[in-house]
mmCIF file of the N, C-alpha and C atoms, coordinates in Angstrom:
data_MODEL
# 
_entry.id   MODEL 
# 
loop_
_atom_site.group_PDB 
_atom_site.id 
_atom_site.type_symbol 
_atom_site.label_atom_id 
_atom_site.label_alt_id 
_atom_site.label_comp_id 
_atom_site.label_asym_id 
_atom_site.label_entity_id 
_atom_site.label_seq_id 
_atom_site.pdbx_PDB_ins_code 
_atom_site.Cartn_x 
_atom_site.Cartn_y 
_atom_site.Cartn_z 
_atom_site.occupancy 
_atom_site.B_iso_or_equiv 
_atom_site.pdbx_formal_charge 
_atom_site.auth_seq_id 
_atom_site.auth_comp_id 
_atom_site.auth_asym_id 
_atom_site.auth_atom_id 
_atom_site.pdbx_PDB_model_num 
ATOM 1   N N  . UNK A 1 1  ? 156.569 -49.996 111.101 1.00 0.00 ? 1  UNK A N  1 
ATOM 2   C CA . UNK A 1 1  ? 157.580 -49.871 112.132 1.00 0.00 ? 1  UNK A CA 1 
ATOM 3   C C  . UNK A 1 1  ? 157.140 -48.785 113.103 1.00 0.00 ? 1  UNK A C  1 
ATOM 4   N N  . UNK A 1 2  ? 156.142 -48.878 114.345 1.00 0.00 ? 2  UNK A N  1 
ATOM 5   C CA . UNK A 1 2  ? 156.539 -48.063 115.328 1.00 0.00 ? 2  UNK A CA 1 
ATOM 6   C C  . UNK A 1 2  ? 157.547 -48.161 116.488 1.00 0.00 ? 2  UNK A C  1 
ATOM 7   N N  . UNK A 1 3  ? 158.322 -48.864 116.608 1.00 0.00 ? 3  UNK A N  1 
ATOM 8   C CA . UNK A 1 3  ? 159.298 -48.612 117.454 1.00 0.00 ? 3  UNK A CA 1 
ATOM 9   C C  . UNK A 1 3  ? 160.569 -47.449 117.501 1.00 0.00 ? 3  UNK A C  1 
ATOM 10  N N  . UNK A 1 4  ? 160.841 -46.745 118.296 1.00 0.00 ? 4  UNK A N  1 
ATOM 11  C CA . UNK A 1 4  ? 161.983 -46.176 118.276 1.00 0.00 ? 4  UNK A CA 1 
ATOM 12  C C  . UNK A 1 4  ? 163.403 -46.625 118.261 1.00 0.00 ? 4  UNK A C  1 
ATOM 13  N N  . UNK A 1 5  ? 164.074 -46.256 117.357 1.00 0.00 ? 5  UNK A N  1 
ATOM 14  C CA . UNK A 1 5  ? 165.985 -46.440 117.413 1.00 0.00 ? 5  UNK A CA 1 
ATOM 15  C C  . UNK A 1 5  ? 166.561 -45.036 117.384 1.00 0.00 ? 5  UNK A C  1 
ATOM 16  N N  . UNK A 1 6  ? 167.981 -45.316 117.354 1.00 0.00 ? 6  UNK A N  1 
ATOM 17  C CA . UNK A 1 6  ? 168.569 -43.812 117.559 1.00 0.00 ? 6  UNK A CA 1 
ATOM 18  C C  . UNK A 1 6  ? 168.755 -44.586 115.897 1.00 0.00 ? 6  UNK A C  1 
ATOM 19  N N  . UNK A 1 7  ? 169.448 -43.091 115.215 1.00 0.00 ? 7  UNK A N  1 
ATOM 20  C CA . UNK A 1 7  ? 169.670 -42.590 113.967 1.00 0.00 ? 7  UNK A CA 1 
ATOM 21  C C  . UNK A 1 7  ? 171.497 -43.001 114.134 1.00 0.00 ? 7  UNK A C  1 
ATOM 22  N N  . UNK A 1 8  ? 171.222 -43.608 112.855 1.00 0.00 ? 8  UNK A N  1 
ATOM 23  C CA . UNK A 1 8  ? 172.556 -44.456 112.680 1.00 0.00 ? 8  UNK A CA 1 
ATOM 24  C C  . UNK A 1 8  ? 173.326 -43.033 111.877 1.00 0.00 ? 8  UNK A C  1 
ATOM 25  N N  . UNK A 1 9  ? 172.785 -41.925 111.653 1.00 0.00 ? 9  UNK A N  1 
ATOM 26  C CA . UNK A 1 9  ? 173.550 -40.804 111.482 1.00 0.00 ? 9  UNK A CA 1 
ATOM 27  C C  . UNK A 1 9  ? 173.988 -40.174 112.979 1.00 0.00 ? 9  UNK A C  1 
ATOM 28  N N  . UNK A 1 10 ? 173.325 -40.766 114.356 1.00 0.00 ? 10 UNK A N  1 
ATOM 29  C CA . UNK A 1 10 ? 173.670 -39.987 115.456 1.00 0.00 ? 10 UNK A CA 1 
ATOM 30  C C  . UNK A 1 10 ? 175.157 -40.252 115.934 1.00 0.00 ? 10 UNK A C  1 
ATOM 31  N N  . UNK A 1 11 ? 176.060 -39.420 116.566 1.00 0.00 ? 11 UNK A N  1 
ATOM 32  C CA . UNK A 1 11 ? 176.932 -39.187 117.206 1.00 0.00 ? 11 UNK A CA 1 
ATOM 33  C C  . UNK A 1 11 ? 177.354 -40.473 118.648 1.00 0.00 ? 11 UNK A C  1 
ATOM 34  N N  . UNK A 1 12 ? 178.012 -40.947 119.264 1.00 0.00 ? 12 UNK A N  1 
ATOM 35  C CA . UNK A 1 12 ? 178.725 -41.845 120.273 1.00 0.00 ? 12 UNK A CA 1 
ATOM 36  C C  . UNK A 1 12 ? 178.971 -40.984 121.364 1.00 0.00 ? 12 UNK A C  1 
ATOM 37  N N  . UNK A 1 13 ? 178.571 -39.817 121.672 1.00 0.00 ? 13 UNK A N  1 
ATOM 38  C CA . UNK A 1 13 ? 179.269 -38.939 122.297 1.00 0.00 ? 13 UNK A CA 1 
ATOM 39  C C  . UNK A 1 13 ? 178.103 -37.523 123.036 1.00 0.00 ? 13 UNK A C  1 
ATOM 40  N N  . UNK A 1 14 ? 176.764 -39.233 122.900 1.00 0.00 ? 14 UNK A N  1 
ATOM 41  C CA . UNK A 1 14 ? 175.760 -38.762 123.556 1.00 0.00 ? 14 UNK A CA 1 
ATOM 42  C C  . UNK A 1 14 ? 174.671 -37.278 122.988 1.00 0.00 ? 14 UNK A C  1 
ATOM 43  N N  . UNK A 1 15 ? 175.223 -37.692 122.154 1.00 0.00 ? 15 UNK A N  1 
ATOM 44  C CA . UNK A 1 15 ? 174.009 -36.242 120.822 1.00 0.00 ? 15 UNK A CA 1 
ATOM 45  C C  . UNK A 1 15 ? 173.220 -36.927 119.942 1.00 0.00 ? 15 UNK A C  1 
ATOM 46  N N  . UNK A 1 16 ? 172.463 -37.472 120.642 1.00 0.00 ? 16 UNK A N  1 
ATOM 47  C CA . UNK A 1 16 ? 171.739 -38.591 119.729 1.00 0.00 ? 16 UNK A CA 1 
ATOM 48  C C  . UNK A 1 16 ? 170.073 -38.241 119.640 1.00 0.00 ? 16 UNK A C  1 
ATOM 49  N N  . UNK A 1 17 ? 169.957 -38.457 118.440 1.00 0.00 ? 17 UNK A N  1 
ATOM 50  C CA . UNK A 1 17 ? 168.256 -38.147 118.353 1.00 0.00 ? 17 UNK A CA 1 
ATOM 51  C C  . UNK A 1 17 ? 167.609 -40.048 117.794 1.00 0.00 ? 17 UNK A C  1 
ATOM 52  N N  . UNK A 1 18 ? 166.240 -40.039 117.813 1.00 0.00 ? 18 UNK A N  1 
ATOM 53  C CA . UNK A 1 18 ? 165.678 -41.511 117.927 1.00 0.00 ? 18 UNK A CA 1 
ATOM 54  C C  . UNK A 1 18 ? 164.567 -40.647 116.864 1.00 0.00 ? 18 UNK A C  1 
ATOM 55  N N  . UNK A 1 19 ? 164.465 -41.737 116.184 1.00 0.00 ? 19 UNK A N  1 
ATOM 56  C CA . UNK A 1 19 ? 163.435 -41.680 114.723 1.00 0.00 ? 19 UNK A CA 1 
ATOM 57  C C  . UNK A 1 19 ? 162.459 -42.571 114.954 1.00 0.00 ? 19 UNK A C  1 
ATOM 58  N N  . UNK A 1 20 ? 161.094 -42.631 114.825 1.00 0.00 ? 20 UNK A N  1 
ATOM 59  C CA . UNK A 1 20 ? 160.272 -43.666 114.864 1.00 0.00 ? 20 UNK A CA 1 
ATOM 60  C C  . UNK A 1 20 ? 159.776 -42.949 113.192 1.00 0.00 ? 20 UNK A C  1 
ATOM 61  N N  . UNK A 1 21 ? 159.779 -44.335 112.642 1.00 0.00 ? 21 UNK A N  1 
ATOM 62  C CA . UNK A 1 21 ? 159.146 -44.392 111.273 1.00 0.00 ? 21 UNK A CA 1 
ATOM 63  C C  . UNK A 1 21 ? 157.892 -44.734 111.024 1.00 0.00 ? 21 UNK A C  1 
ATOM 64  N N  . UNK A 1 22 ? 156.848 -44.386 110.163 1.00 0.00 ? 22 UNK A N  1 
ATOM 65  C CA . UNK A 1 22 ? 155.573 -44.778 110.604 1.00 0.00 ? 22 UNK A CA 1 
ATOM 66  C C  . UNK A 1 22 ? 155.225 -44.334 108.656 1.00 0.00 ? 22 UNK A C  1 
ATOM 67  N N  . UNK A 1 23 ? 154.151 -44.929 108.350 1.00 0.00 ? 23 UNK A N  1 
ATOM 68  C CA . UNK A 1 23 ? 153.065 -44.674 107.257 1.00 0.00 ? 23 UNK A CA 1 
ATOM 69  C C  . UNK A 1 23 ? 153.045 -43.038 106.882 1.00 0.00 ? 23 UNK A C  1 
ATOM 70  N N  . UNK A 1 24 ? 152.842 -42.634 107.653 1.00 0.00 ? 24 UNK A N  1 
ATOM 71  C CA . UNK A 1 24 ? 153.079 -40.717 107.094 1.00 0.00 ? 24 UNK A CA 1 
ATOM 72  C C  . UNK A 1 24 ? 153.725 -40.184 107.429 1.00 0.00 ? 24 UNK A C  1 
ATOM 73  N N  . UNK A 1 25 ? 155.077 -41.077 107.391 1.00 0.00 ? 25 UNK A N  1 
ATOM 74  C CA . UNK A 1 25 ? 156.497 -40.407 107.612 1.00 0.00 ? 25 UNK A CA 1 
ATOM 75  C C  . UNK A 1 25 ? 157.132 -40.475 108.607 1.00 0.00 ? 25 UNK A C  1 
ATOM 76  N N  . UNK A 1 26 ? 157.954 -39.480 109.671 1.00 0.00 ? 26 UNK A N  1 
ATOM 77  C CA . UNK A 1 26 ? 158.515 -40.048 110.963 1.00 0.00 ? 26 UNK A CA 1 
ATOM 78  C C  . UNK A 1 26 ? 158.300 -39.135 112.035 1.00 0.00 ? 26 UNK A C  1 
ATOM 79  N N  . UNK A 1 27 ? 158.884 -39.406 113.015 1.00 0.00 ? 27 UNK A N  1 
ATOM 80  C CA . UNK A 1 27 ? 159.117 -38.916 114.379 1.00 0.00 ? 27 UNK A CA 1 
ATOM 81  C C  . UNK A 1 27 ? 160.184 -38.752 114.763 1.00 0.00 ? 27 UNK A C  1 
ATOM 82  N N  . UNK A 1 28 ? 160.914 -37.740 115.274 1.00 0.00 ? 28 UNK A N  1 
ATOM 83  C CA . UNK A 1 28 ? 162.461 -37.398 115.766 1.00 0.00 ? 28 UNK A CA 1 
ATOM 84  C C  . UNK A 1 28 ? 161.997 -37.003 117.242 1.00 0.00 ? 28 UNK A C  1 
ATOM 85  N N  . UNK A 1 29 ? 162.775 -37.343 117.745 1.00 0.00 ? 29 UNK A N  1 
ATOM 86  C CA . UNK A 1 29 ? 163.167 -37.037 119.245 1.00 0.00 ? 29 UNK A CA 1 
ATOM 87  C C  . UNK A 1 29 ? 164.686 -36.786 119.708 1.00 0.00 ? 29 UNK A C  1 
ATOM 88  N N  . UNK A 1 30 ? 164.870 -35.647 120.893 1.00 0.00 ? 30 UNK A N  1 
ATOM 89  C CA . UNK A 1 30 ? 166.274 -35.799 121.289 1.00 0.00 ? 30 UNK A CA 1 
ATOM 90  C C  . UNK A 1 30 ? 166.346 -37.032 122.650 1.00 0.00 ? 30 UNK A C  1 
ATOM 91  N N  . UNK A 1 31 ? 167.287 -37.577 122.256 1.00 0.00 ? 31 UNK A N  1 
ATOM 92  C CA . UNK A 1 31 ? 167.233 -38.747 123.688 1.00 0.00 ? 31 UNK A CA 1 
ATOM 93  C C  . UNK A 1 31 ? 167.195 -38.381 124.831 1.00 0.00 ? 31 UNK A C  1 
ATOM 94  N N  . UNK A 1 32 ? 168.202 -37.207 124.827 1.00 0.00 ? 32 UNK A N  1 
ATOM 95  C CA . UNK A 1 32 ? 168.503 -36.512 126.319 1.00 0.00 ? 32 UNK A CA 1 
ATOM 96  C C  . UNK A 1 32 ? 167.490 -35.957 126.690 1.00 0.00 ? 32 UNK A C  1 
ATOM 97  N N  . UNK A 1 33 ? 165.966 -35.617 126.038 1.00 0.00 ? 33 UNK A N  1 
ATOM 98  C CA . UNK A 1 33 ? 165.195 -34.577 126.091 1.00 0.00 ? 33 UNK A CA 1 
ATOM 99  C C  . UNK A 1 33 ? 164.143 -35.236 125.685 1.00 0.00 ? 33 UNK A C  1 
ATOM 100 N N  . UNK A 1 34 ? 163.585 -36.867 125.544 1.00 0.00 ? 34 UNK A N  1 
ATOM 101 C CA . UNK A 1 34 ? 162.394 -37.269 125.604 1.00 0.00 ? 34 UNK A CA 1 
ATOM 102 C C  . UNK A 1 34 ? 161.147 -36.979 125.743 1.00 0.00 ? 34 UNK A C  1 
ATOM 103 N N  . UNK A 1 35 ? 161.073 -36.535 126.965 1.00 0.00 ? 35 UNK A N  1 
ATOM 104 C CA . UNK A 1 35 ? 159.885 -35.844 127.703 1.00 0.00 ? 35 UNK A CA 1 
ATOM 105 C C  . UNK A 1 35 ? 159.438 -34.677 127.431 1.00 0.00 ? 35 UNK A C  1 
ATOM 106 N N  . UNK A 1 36 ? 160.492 -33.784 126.059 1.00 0.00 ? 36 UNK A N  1 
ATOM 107 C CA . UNK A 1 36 ? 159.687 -32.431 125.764 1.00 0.00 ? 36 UNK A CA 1 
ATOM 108 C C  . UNK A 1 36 ? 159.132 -33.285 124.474 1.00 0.00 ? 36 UNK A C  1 
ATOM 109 N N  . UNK A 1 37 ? 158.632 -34.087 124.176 1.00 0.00 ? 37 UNK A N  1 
ATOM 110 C CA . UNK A 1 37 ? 158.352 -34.540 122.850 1.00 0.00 ? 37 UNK A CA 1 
ATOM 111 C C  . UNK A 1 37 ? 158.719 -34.873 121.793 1.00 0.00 ? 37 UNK A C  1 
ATOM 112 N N  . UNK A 1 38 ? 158.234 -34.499 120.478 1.00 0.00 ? 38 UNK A N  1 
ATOM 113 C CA . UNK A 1 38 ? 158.857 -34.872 119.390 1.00 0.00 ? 38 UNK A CA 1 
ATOM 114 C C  . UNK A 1 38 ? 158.968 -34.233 118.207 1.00 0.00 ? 38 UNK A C  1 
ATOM 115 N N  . UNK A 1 39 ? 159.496 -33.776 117.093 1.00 0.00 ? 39 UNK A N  1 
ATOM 116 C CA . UNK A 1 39 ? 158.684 -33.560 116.024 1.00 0.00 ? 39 UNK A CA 1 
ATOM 117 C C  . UNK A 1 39 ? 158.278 -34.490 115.007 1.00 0.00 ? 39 UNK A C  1 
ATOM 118 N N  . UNK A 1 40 ? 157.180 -34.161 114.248 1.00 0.00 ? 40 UNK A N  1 
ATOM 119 C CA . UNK A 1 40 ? 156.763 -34.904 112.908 1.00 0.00 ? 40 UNK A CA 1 
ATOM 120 C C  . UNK A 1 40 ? 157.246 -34.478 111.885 1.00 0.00 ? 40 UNK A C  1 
ATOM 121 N N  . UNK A 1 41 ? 157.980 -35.310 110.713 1.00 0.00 ? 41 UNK A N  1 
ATOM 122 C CA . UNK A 1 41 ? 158.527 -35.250 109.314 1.00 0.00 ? 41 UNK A CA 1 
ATOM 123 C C  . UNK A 1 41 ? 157.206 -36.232 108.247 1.00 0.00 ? 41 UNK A C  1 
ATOM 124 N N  . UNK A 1 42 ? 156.811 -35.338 107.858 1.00 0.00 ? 42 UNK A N  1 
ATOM 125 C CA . UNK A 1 42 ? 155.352 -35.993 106.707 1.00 0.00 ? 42 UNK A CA 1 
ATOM 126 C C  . UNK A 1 42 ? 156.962 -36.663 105.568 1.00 0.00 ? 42 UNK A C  1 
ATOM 127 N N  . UNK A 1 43 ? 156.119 -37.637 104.859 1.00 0.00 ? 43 UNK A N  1 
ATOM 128 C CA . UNK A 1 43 ? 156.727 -38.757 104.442 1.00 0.00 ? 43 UNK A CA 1 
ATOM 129 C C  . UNK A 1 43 ? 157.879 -38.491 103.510 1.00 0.00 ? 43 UNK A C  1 
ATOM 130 N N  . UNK A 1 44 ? 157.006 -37.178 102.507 1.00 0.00 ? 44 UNK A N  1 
ATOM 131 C CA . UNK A 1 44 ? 157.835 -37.201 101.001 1.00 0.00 ? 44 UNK A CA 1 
ATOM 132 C C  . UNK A 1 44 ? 159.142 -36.116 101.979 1.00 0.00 ? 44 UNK A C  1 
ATOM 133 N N  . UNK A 1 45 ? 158.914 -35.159 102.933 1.00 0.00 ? 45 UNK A N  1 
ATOM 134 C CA . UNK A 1 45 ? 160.069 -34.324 103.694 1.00 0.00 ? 45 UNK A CA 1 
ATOM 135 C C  . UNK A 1 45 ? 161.356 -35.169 104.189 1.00 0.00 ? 45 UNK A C  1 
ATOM 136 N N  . UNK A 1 46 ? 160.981 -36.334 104.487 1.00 0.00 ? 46 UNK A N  1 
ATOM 137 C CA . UNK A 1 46 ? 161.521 -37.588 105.157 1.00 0.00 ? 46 UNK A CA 1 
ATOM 138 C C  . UNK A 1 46 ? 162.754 -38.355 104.034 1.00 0.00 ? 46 UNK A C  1 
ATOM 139 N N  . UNK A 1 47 ? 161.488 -38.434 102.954 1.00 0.00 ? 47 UNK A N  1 
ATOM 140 C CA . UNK A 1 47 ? 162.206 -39.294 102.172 1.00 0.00 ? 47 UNK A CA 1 
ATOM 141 C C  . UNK A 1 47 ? 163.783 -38.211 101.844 1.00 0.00 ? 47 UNK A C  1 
ATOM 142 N N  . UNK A 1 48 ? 162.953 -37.018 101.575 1.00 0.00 ? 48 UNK A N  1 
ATOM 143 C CA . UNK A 1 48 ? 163.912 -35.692 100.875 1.00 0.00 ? 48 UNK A CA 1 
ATOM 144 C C  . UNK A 1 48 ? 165.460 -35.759 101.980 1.00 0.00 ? 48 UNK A C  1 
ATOM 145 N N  . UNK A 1 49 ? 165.321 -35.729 103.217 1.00 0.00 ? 49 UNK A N  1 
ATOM 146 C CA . UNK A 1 49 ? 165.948 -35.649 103.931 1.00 0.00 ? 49 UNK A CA 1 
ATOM 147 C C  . UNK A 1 49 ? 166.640 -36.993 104.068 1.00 0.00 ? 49 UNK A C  1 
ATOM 148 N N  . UNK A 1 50 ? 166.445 -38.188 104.439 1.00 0.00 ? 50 UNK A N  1 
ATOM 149 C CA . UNK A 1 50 ? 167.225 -39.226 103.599 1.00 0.00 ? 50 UNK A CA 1 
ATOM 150 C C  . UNK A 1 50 ? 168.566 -39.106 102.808 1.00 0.00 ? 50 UNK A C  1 
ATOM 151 N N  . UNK A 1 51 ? 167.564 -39.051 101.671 1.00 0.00 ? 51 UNK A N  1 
ATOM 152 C CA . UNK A 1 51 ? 168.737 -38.952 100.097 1.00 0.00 ? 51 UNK A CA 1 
ATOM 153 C C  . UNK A 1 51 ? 169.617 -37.729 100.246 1.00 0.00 ? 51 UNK A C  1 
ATOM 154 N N  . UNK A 1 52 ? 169.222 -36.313 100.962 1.00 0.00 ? 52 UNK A N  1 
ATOM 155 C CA . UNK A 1 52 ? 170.166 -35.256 101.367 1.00 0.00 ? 52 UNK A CA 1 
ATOM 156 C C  . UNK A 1 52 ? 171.589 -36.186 101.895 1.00 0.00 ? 52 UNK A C  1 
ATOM 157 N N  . UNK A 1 53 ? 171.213 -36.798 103.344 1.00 0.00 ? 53 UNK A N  1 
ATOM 158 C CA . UNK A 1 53 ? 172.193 -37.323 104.280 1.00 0.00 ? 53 UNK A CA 1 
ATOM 159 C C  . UNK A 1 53 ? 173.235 -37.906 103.912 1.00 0.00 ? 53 UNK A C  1 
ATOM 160 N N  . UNK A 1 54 ? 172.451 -38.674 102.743 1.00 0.00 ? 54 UNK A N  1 
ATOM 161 C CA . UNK A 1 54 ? 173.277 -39.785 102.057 1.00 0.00 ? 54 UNK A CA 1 
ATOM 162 C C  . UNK A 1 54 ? 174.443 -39.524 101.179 1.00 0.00 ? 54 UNK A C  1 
ATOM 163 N N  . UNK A 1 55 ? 173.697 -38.410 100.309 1.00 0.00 ? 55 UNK A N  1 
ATOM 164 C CA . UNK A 1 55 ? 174.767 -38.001 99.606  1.00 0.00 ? 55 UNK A CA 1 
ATOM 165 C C  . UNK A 1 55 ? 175.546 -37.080 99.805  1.00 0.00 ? 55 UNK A C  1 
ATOM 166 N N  . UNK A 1 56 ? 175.598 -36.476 101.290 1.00 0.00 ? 56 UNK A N  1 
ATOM 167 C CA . UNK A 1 56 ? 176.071 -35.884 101.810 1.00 0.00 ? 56 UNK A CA 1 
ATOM 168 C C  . UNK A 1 56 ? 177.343 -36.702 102.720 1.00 0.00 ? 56 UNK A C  1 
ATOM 169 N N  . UNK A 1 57 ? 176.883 -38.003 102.920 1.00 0.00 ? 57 UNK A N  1 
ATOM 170 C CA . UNK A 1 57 ? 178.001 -39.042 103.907 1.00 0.00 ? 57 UNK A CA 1 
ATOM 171 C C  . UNK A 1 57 ? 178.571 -39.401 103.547 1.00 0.00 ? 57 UNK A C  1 
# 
């Protein structure tokens, strides 16, 4: 999957960040703020952060 989506944890109210998922983990971006880049999440940080969200929702 390289395409970008917003994060079905993001907000309606325009606070939205976009995840691209990839083989060694992901990519976050702020939407509003594209153009400063991105950061990288290596895979197993990713996964960790996941299962946090979840059982946190």
């Amino acid at each position: 999957m390289n395409d970008w989506h917003k994060s079905s944890y993001s907000s309606t109210g325009g606070q939205c960040v976009e995840v691209r998922e990839h083989v060694a983990g992901a990519d976050v971006r702020d939407t509003q703020n594209r153009d400063l880049g991105h950061l990288t999440v290596p895979g197993t940080e990713w996964v960790a952060l996941l299962a946090r969200v979840r059982a946190e929702g």
